[in-house]
N, C-alpha and C positions, 0 to 999 in steps of 0.2 A: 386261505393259507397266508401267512407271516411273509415278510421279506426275509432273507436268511441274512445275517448277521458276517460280511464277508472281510473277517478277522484275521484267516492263517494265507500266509503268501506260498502256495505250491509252485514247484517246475512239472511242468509238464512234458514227459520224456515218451519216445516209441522206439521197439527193440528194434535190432539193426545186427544184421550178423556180418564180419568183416575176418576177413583171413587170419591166422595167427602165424602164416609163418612155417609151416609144419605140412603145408597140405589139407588144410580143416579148414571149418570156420568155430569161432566162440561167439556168443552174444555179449553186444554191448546195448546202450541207450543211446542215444541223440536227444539234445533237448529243443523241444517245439516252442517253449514259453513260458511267461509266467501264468498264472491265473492268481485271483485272490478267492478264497475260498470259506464255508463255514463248514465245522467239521464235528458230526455228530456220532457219540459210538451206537451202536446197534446190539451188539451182543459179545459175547467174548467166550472163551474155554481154552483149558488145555489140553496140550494134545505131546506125542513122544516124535520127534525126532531125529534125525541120524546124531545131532552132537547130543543131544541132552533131552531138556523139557523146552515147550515152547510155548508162548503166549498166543494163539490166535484171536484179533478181535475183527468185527464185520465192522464199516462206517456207511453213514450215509456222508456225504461228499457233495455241497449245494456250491452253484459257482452261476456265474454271469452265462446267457446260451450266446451258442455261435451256430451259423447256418451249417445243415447237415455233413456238407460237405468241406467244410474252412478246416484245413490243419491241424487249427487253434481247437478243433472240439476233440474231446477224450473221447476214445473207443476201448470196447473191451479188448487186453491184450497189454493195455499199454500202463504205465505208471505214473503215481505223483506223488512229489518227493520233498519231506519240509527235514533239509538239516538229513540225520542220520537216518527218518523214519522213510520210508517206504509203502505205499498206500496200493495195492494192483488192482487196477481195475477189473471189473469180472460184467457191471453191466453198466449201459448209462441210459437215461428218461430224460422227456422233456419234463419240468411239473405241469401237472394237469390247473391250469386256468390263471397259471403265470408263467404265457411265455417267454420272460425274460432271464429266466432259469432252466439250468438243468439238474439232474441228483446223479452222482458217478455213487456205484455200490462198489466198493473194493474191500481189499483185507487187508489187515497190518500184523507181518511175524516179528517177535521178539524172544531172543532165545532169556530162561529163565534161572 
């Protein structure tokens, strides 16, 4: 397997729920980091909505590893965010026979 090509700068965010005031909580992010990242699409389809049409695409997501345990590593649950786009993580792997990566499976919405 290839070195991945680690060209896009992601933040690396994990949800956080914090009061709003009212008696509730809403969800926000915290950001844990940057990472640099290469980002490959997987597949894509449309799909309906509550506002409209939406784009859904799957990525694979290669980036530098961090021990299982370090902050710094993506878990499923949490996001990574280049600019306006929004990437959510859903799984993450170490690569098989280069530990020096890992591959985050996420999806990216875009209303159409």
């Amino acid at each position: 397997m290839r070195a991945p090509e680690l060209t896009h700068r992601l933040l690396l965010e994990a949800p956080v729920d914090v009061a709003h005031g009212a008696g509730g909580l809403m969800r926000d992010w915290q950001s844990l980091g940057e990472v640099w990242a290469e980002l490959r699409v997987r597949s894509g389809r449309q799909a309906k909505g509550a506002g409209g049409a939406l784009e859904r695409l799957t990525w694979r997501i290669r980036m530098r590893a961090s021990p299982p345990d370090a902050p710094s590593r993506p878990v499923a649950g949490q996001r990574l965010r280049e600019g306006a786009r929004i990437f959510v993580i859903h799984a993450v792997a170490d690569d098989p026979g280069m530990a020096r990566y890992l591959t985050c499976f996420a999806q990216e919405e875009t209303a159409t």
